[in-house]
MARMAR-526517 format. One record per residue (C-alpha): residue number from 1; x, y, z. Coordinates in steps of 0.25 Angstrom, whole numbers, plus 5000, padded with zeros to 4 digits. Last residue first. Layout:
! MARMAR-526517
NUM|X|Y|Z
...
This chain:
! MARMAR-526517
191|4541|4363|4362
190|4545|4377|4359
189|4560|4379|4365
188|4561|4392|4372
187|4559|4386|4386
186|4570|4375|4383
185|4579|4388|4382
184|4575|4395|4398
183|4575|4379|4401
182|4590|4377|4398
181|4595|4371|4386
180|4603|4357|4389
179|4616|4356|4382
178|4623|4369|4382
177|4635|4376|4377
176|4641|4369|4365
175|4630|4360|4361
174|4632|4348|4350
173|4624|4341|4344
172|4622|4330|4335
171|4608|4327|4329
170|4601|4315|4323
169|4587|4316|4319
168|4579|4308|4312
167|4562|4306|4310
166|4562|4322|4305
165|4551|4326|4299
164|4540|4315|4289
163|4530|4324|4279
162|4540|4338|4281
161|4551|4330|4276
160|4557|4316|4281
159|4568|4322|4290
158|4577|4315|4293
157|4587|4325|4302
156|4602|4325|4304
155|4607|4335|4313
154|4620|4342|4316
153|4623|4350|4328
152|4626|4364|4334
151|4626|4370|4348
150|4629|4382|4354
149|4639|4387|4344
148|4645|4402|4347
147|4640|4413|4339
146|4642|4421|4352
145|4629|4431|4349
144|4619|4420|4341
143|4624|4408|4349
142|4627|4397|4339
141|4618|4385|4337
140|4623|4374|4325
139|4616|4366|4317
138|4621|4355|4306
137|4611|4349|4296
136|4607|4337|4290
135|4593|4334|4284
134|4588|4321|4279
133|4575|4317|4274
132|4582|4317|4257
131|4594|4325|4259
130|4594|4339|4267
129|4605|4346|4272
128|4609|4358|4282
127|4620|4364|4284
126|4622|4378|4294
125|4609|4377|4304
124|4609|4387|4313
123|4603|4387|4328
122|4605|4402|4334
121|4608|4407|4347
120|4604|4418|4356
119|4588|4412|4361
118|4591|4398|4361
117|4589|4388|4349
116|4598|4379|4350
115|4599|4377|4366
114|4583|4375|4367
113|4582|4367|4354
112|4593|4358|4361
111|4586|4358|4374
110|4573|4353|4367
109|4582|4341|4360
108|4583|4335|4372
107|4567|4333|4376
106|4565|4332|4363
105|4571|4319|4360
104|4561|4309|4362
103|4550|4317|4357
102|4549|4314|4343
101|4554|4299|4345
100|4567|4291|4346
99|4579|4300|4353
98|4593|4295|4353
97|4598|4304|4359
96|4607|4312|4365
95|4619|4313|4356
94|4607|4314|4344
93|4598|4305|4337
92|4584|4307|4336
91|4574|4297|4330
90|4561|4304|4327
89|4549|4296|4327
88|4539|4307|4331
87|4545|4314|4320
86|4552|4327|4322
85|4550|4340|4316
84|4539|4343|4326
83|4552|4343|4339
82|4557|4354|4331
81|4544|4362|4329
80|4542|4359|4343
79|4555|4363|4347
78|4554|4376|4342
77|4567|4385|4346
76|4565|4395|4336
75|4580|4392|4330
74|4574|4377|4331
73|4563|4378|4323
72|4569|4388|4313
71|4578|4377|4309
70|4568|4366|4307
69|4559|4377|4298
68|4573|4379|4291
67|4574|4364|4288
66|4559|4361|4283
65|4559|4364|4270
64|4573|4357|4267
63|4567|4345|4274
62|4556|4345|4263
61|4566|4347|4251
60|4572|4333|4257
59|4558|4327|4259
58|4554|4330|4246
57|4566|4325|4239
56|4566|4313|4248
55|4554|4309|4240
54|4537|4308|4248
53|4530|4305|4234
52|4542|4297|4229
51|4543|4291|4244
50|4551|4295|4256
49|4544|4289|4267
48|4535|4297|4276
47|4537|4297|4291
46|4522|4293|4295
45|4514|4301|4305
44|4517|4314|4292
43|4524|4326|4296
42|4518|4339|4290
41|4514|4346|4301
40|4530|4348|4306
39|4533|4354|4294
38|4521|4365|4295
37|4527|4368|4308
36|4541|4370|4302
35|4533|4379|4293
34|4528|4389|4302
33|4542|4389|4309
32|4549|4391|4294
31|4537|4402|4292
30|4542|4408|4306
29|4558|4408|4303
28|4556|4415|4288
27|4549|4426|4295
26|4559|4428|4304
25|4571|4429|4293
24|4580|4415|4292
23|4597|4419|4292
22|4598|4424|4305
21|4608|4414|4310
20|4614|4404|4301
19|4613|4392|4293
18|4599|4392|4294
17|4593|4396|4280
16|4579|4397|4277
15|4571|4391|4265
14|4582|4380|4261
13|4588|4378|4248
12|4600|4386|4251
11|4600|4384|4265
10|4612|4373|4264
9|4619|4382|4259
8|4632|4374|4253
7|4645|4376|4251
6|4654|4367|4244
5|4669|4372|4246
4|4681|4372|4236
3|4697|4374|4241
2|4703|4382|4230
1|4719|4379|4232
């Protein structure tokens, strides 16, 4: 009996590819920096409506843009990147939220960036998908000597393009070794 299976890249059509370690070049990792922060500059006061000048088409191959530079903020550890995806409206759900407003959740989520994305481990992200403002993925943390998994989660962000960010996040997560980072990782978080 042949048993048929639909596999997918999900980095096909995506400028860097984050399912595993050591996949994005140096060079590649700065420029998706540079342009995380050119992202970040182009949120409008206003979320935008989805319009026939503004289409979910747009928005959709906008977030697929902007997906590597959110996964090389967090290998790097840059919570203000991070923190600058967010609108100042954000609704956050998570086991300890929920958190309403930009900075309602930092605080907690700062000791995630920490655990994440500790010197000796690396965040991978192995599906991800994109419809219209909303991006899916699944994320797991392994130890880069014991490839053991610290920590791993999914996500669901709206994301209304580069002109709106993220207004929604919902997260689960799960840590297998600690909860809280301590302050020698908190220090390696930019803020």
């Amino acid at each position: 009996m042949q048993v048929l299976v639909n596999k997918k890249n999900y980095y096909a059509e995506l400028s860097a590819d984050y399912s595993q370690p050591g996949l994005v070049p140096q060079k590649k990792r700065a420029n998706l920096i540079e342009l995380a922060q050119y992202y970040i500059s182009l949120q409008q006061g206003e979320l935008p409506s989805i319009t026939p000048q503004y289409t979910e088409k747009q928005i959709e191959e906008e977030n697929k843009q902007w997906w590597p530079t959110h996964c090389e903020a967090l290998r790097q550890g840059r919570g203000d990147l991070l923190s600058g995806e967010y609108r100042d409206e954000l609704v956050y759900f998570c086991q300890d939220g929920p958190f309403y407003g930009k900075n309602a959740g930092t605080e907690r989520e700062q000791h995630w960036w920490a655990i994440i994305a500790q010197p000796g481990v690396t965040m991978t992200w192995p599906i991800v998908m994109f419809k219209g403002d909303v991006v899916y993925f699944e994320w797991q943390c392994l130890d880069d000597i014991t490839h053991e998994t610290i920590a791993k989660g999914n996500v669901t962000f709206l994301r209304r393009g580069h002109q709106g960010g993220v207004y929604l996040k919902t997260e689960q997560l799960t840590f297998y070794r600690d909860v809280f980072a301590s302050e020698d990782l908190l220090n390696l978080v930019n803020t």
